[in-house]
Residue, then its C-alpha position, 0 to 999 in steps of 0.5 A: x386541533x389538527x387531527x392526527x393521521x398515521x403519516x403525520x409522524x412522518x411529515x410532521x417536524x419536516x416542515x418549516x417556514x418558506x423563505x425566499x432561497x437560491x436554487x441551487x440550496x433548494x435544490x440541495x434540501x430536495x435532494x437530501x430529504x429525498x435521499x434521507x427519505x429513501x434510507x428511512x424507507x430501507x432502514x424500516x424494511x430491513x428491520x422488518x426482516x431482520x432475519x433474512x438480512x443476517x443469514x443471507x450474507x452469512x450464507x454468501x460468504x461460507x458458499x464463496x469461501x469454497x472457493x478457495x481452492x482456486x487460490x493461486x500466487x502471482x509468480x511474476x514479481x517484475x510485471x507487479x512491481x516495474x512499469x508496465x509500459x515503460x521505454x526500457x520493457x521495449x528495450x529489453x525485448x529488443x536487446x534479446x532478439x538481437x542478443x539471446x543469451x543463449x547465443x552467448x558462447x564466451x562470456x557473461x555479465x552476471x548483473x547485465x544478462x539475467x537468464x530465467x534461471x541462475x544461482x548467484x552466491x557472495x562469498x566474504x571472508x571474515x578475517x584477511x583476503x578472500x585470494x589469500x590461499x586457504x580461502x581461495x582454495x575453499x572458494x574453488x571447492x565451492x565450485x567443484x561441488x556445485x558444478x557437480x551437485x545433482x538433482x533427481x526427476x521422480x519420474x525418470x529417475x534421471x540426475x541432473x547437474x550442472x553440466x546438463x543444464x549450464x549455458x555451453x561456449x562454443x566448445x561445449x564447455x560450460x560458461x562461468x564467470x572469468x574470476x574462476x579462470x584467474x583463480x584457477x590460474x593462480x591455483x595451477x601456478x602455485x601449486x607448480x611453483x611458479x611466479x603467480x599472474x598479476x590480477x588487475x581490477x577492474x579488467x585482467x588479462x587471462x592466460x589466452x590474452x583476452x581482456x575479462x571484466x571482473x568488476x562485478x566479480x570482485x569487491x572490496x578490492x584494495x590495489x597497489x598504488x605507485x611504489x608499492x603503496x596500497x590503494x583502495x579500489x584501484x584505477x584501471x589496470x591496477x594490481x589487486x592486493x586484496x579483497x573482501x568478497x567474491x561473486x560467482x554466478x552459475x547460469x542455467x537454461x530451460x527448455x520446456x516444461x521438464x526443464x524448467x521444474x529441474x531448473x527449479x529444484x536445482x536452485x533449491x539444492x544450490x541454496x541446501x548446499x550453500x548451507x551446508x558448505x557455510x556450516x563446514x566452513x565457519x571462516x567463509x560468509x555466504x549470501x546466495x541468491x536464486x531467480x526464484x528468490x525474489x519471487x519467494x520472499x516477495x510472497x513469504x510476508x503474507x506467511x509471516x503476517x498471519x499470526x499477527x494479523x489475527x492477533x489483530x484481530x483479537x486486540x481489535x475485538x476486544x477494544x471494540x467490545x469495550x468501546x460498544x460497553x456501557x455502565x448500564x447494562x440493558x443499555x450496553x451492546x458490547x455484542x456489536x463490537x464483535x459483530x461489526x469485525x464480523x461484518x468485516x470478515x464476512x465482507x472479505x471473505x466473500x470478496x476473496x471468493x468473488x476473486x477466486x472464482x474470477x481467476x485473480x491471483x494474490x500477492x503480499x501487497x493485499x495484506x493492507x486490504x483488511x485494514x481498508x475494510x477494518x477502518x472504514x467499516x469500524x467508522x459505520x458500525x460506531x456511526x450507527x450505534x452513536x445514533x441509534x443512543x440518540x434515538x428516543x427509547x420511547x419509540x419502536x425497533x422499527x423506527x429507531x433503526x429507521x432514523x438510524x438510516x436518515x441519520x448516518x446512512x447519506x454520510x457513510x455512503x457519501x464516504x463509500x463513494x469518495x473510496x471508490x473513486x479513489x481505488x476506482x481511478x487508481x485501479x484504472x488502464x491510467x495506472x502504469x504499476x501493476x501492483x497498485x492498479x490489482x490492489x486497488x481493484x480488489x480493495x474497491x471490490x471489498x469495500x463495496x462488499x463491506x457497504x452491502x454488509x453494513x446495510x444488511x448483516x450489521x443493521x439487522x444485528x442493530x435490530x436485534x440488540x434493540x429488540x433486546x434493549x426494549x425487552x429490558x434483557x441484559x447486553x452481554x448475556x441477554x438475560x431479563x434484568x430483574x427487577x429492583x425489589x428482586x435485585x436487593x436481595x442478590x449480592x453485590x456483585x450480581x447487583x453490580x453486575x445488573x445495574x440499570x437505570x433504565x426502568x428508572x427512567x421508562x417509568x419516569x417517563x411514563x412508559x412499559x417496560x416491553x414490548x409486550x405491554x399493551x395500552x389503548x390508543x388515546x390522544x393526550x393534547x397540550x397546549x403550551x407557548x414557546x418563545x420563537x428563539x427557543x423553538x428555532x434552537x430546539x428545532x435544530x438541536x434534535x435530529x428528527x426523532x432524535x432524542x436530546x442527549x442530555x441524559x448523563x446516565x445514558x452517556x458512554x464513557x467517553x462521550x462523557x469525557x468529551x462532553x464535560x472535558x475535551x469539548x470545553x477544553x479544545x475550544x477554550x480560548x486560551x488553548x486554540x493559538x496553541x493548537x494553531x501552533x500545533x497545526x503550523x508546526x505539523x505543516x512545517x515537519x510535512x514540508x520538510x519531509x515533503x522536500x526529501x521524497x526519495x524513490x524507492x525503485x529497489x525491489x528488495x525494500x518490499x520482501x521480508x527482512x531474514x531472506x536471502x534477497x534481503x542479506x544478498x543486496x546488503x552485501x552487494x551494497x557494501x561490496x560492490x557499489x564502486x561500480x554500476x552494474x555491467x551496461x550494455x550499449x547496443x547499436x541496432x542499426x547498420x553504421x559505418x564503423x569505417x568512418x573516421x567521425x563515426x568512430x570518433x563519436x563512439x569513441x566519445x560516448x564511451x568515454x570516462x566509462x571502464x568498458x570492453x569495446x571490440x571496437x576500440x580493440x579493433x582499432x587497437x588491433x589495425x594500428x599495431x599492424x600499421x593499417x589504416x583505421x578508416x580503410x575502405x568497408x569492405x577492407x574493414x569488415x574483411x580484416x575483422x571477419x577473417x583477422x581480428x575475431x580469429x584471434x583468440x584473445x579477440x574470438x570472444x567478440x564474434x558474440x557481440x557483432x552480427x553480420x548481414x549479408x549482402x550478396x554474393x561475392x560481396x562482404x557482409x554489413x555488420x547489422x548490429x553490435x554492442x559494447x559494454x560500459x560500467x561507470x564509477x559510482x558512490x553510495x547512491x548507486x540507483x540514483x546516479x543509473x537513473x541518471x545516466x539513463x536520462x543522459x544516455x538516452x538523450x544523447x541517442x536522440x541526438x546521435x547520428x549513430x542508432x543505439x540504446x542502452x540497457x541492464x535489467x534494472x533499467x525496467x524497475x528505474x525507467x519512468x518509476x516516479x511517474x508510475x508510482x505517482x500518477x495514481x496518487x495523483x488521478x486519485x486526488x484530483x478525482x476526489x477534488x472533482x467530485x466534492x466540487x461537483x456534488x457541492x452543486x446539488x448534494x452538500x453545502x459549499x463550505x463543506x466541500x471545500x473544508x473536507x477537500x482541505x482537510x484531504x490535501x493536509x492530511x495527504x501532505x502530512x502522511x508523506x512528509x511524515x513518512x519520508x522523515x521516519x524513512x520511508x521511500x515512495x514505493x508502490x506499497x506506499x503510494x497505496x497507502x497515501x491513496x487509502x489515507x484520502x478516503x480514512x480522513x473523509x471517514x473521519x472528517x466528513x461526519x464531524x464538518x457536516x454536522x457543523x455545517x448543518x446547525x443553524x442559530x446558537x454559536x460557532x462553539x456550541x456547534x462544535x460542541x455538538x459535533x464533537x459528541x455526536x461523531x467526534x466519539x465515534x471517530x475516536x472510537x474507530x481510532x483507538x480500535x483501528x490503531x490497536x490493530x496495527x500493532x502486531x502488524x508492526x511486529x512483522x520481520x518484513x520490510x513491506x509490513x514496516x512499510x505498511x505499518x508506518x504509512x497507515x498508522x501516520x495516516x490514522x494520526x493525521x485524520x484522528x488530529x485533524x477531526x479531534x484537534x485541528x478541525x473543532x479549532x480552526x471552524x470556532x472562527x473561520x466560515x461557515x459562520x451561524x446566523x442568529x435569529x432575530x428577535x426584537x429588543x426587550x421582552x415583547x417578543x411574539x409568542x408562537x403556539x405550539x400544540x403537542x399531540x401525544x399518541x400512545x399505542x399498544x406498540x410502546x411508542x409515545x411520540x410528540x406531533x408538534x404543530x406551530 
């Protein structure tokens, strides 16, 4: 007999036969018993201060969430949502140091200059023509209130209006847009009775003589065609009929601070009148729109997804309390339900106070940062408590926790891990999304926060419960279950209420009933014969002090239904070429979806949905969309504009766009005086200084020329100069710019002539598909690479490679999926695609490694198995996870929608790759399970097994076993 020794229990069950093995598994099994002894160690110290592991964070977190009177909203929406380093950024700045818009003093292009601040309003008419008399009488009183509406500053008192603030001409005269002067006109005539001017769309001719571009101004335009017929959206030049909306834009500028608060209230005030002025004019719609809007509706989602998200909250709280319940109630801890939702909130309250004391700022787009920490912290809570109704109930606190730990910690760390590369690459310099590189960060701040917790508050919390459980009191209300003489006198529904089998079986298995029972140590020793298959089977079916779970009053009730039902069902071999079939036809739906990726560059698709942004571009879509937005083609180098093949070429860059070009004015100009449109450069330049721009249908473009001078007596260069060009477009209107700045700006590679292009969408477009994806992709490849390598020293092989197929299938199912219920590759979504990496190893992981462990028995016994032991928790995690979803859905945003679909695509995906797909494909493709060998017929060697049983004072009974 070996004697028995305090660690034996410890070292013993370890050991097992030496066989000739590669080194790298050698070196695997060093490294996980290591790393499985370490977690032992902490699992045992926790649960020997279990006080200090629960107030700790408790205190942490109220000390941080002081903090919050630091919280600040990020205000820049462009520097979130466009490319940070994009092509067209450099453009724009150079564009404005050629061309500030405050040197503009005749004419502006609402959709191309965009000062820091303006007021824009679309106005449509329900019934007839918004020209027709009565409507355009009401739209020019629409001006005249505007133009005189003031704002007052509390500390001057002074009132503001329009006039104070507005961009002056060069006759200080405010600037607005040219459809008011033609309007005006045509006011002026009929009430003088006079023959009404004729308004050309797209480009009139005002009553000075100067060409107007009205494009971007007028929408839904039906022309006059020849003889008199009607034609929709006319050809150049073509006389407007009638029109369905009409678009005024009012520019403001702000100098300095005190400027800038009085710009603000005045788009404030516009937006009250425009209100007002709807209400006194019901026959009018109005769709206005301010520089602020963006901004503020941008942020409003996080406003309305309050109360939903704490309807989350609830609904997941209650789901897991149900999920953590049992029929026995000594057994039942419904209390860790809450306790690990409280775990999570604790975790994020104390990430937002690192924040906050750090300077960050917040944005709508951490509103899918909670369902980060939810779903990868309800995995650990359901993974711990599934293991610790493994543990043998014989055994001491203590040590149940301590298996707790080797059990399920290496996994939810190996899990933690695979989310912190993914939010760690994507939050890296290599992201070009500002708003995916700040939301990764903070998300892989809380998860790290969220680790900490699990292994602090919710692990004593574990101690707790058990220490409940051990001194027989009841789950929910912590009471001492009486015992059953006691409870045949109660009613029934308090007999009902304290049911309990489990002094049943403690005095079956001869064991006290607390802890505060106390026994002489004695050593009971047995001496039995196991055959050798027997032993390995066992060896392998219990976990270290893990008890077997054959129990089926300690079974849950969904454990119960996946060990009788689902289990036999899913590996049943008429039902795995149906779910075969299922998986190719998942394949084939992603594939389809996959081929119709669409980019979702508008930023407009991430603000809520009954805003102002969000009514604006609707009618500018279906009023405007004839025509691009107003682009402007700058040529930011000296050129010889005198030269004969360089007009040409610019003549045919700008070809088969509407456009107003001085330069094709000019030349207008010189061949109606009969003069030479290749003269000399100083002739050139001479005619167009001191002739043409003195002109007062032309004066208007001394704004788009600048002059450098030479030296004295000698004429100047022109330095720079633009000219403006709008192309005809359809429906996909985003699509065809992207386009056209591909074209374009090849073509400048080319040219002789040094010129760019660009419009202020452009920064959102420029390179956009590359910076959504790279992320995506960094992250993915990081992921790869890190199951690759930690298959050399951490895990098996197979298991690497199975759980890097299962990432790839489950990403490539979300985005097919996504793009088929109409979402477009945005950065909310591409945040969303990068969280489904670390969700589906969440749910995958535990299942294949436990698969990959077994030895001996075969394929479908082990898939039996792992579906029990993590197949529960995965569900359990799921339904809890998916109920916390639906009230999100419920939000009146398009970035929530957004948000819903992804996640809850992604939920699917992983619970149908884990409960489904998974226990299928591995019944028989690799990693295959050796059988041990045995000799035919019955005269197999026996094997000695001696049991030495070891009671104490502290209710342990534990079995050494010796072969």
């Amino acid at each position: 007999m070996r004697p028995a020794v305090p660690d034996a229990r410890r070292r013993l069950g370890r050991w097992e036969r030496l066989e000739p093995r590669p080194r790298s598994t050698m070196l695997r099994q060093v490294l996980h018993a290591g790393l499985s002894g370490g977690f032992r160690a902490l699992g045992r110290f926790v649960a020997s201060h279990p006080v200090f592991f629960a107030s700790t964070p408790v205190l942490l977190s109220i000390l941080l969430g002081a903090s919050f009177s630091r919280y600040r909203v990020e205000e820049d929406v462009e520097s979130l949502l466009a490319p940070k380093h994009s092509l067209a950024k450099i453009e724009g700045n150079l564009v404005d140091s050629l061309f500030p818009i405050n040197h503009s003093k005749h004419a502006l292009y609402s959709d191309l200059q965009t000062p820091g601040r303006y007021g824009r309003v679309i106005i449509t008419a329900r019934r007839g023509s918004v020209l027709e008399p009565p409507h355009l009488d009401a739209i020019l009183e629409l001006h005249r209130l505007i133009y005189h509406m003031q704002v007052s500053v509390p500390p001057s008192g002074f009132n503001y209006s329009f006039s104070h603030l507005c961009l002056p001409d060069d006759k200080n005269v405010c600037i607005v847009d040219d459809i008011i002067r033609a309007m005006e006109e045509i006011q002026s005539a009929r009430t003088a009775n006079r023959t009404t001017p004729a308004l050309r769309y797209p480009i009139t001719q005002l009553a000075d003589g100067r060409q107007a571009y009205v494009g971007h101004q007028l929408g839904g335009v039906q022309g006059w065609g020849p003889n008199g017929a009607v034609r929709v959206q006319g050809a150049r030049g073509e006389g407007v009929r009638s029109a369905k909306a009409l678009q005024l834009t009012y520019y403001l500028q702000a100098r300095g601070g005190l400027m800038e608060g009085v710009a603000g209230q005045w788009e404030q005030a516009f937006l009250g009148e425009m209100q007002q002025f709807a209400s006194l004019h019901p026959q009018l719609d109005l769709y206005p729109t301010t520089s602020s809007s963006l901004r503020t509706d941008f942020q409003i989602s996080s406003v309305l997804a309050r109360r939903p998200l704490l309807a989350s909250l609830g609904m997941c709280g209650v789901l897991a309390v149900l999920c953590c319940s049992m029929r026995d109630c000594v057994r039942s801890k419904p209390w860790l339900g809450l306790l690990a939702l409280l775990s999570v909130t604790l975790s994020g309250l104390t990430a937002a106070g690192i924040l906050n004391l750090g300077g960050s700022t917040y944005n709508s787009t951490y509103l899918g940062i909670p369902f980060v920490m939810l779903g990868h912290g309800l995995f650990g809570s359901f993974e711990m408590l599934s293991s610790w109704r493994r543990t043998s109930e014989d055994q001491h606190v203590k040590e149940r926790v301590a298996s707790v730990f080797e059990d399920v910690m290496l996994r939810f760390s190996g899990s933690t891990m695979l989310h912190l590369l993914t939010l760690g690459l994507a939050a890296s310099p290599l992201t070009n999304m500002e708003a995916v590189r700040l939301f990764c960060r903070t998300a892989a701040l809380a998860v790290t926060v969220g680790y900490v917790y699990m292994l602090s508050f919710y692990s004593s919390c574990l101690v707790f419960t058990g220490y409940l459980e051990t001194g027989y009191r009841h789950g929910c209300f912590c009471r001492r279950v009486p015992k059953q003489d006691r409870l045949d006198s109660k009613p029934a529904w308090y007999r009902c209420l304290m049911y309990t089998r489990y002094q049943d079986e403690a005095q079956t298995t001869g064991a006290p009933h607390g802890v505060g029972h106390c026994h002489s140590g004695n050593l009971t020793h047995t001496r039995t014969y196991v055959h050798p298959r027997a032993a390995n089977i066992h060896g392998h079916m219990t976990n270290g002090t893990h008890a077997s779970d054959a129990r089926p009053q300690d079974s849950h009730l969904l454990l119960g239904c996946v060990r009788r039902c689902y289990g036999d069902w899913i590996t049943n071999t008429y039902v795995k070429p149906f779910v075969v079939l299922l998986y190719l036809v998942y394949i084939s739906f992603g594939l389809m979806g996959f081929l119709q990726v669409a980019q979702g560059s508008d930023p407009s698709a991430l603000v809520a949905m009954d805003t102002a942004t969000v009514s604006y571009t609707r009618a500018q879509q279906r009023y405007f969309s004839s025509y691009s937005p107003v682009i402007g083609f700058y040529i930011y180098e000296s050129a010889p504009y005198w030269n004969d093949s360089v007009q040409r070429d610019l003549l045919e860059y700008a070809k088969g766009f509407q456009r107003i070009s001085w330069l094709e004015a000019y030349l207008t100009f010189l061949s109606e005086r009969n003069q030479s449109t290749s003269p000399p450069r100083e002739n050139f330049t001479r005619t167009l200084r001191h002739a043409f721009l003195r002109e007062p249908r032309f004066a208007h473009f001394a704004d788009d020329i600048i002059f450098a001078e030479r030296g004295q007596g000698e004429e100047p260069d022109v330095a720079a100069s633009r000219i403006f060009l709008v192309a005809k477009t359809t429906e996909n209107k985003r699509e065809e710019m992207s386009v056209l700045l591909d074209t374009l700006r090849r073509l400048s590679l080319t040219s002789r002539v040094r010129f760019l292009i660009f419009n202020p969408s452009f920064v959102y477009l420029d390179r956009y598909a590359t910076a959504v994806s790279s992320p995506l992709r960094h992250s993915l490849l990081a992921v790869l690479f890190l199951l690759g390598l930690s298959s050399l020293a951490v895990v098996e092989p197979l298991v690497s490679v199975w759980l890097g197929l299962t990432l790839l299938s489950v990403q490539f199912g979300v985005l097919g999926f996504m793009t088929l219920w109409g979402v477009e590759l945005d950065c909310m979504s591409v945040l969303c695609l990068i969280l489904a990496l670390g969700h589906a190893a969440d749910c995958s992981g535990p299942l294949l490694c436990s698969f990959a462990a077994g030895q001996g028995d075969s394929r479908t016994r082990w898939v039996r198995v792992a579906l029990e032991r993590h197949g529960v928790p995965s569900l359990q995690a799921f339904i809890c996870y998916v109920a916390a979803l639906v009230p999100v859905g419920s939000v009146r945003s398009n970035l929530t929608r957004t948000l819903f679909r992804c996640l809850a695509l992604t939920a699917v995906c992983s619970a149908l790759h884990t409960l489904a797909f998974l226990p299928t494909l591995l019944t028989f493709l690799p990693p295959s399970k050796s059988r041990a060998h045995r000799p035919a017929g019955g005269d197999a060697p026996r094997q000695e097994v001696e049991c030495v049983e070891m009671n104490d004072s502290t209710r342990v009974v534990d079995q050494i076993t010796t072969v």
